[in-house]
Steps between C-alpha positions, in 0.01 A plus 500: 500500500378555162544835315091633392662627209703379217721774372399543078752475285507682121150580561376635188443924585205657309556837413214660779670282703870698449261815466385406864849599644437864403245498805761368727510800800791569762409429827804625693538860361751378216440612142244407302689421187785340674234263667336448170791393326651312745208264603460473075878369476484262837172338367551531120702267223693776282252481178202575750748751698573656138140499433404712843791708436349631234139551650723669764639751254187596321310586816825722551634391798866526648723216330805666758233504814705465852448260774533723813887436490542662206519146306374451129327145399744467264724569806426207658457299196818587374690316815252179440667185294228454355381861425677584157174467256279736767799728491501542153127514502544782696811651328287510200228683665742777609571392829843632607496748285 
């Protein structure tokens, strides 16, 4: 079986494109921020990540925002191998703080 859709790799990110992820809405009851953020760093390289971040910030949103277990995004980043450069995005941003 074939797959309808090749996954896109370093797909070049416009900036209402990042932007776009500031509409992303919660559909289980979980916090707004916390969704925002986390969708941003699961779908994001870290300069466009750094980049929402940022448009994050200036609409004043929650950098420290909780999942409904009490978990941060840079939480859960912060036990992914990969996840040091979104953690210091983050860092940077005040998270943890």
């Amino acid at each position: 079986m074939r797959k309808d859709k090749e996954k896109v790799i370093d797909e070049v990110w416009t900036e209402d494109h990042v932007r776009s992820f500031l509409n992303a809405r919660s559909y289980d009851g979980s916090n707004e921020d916390f969704h925002m953020l986390l969708k941003a760093y699961q779908s994001m390289r870290a300069s466009d990540f750094e980049l929402f971040v940022g448009f994050f910030k200036e609409q004043g949103r929650d950098i420290n925002a909780t999942s409904r277990d009490g978990s941060t995004v840079l939480d859960i980043v912060s036990t992914h191998r990969h996840g040091d450069e979104y953690a210091d995005i983050l860092r940077q941003a005040g998270a943890g703080v």
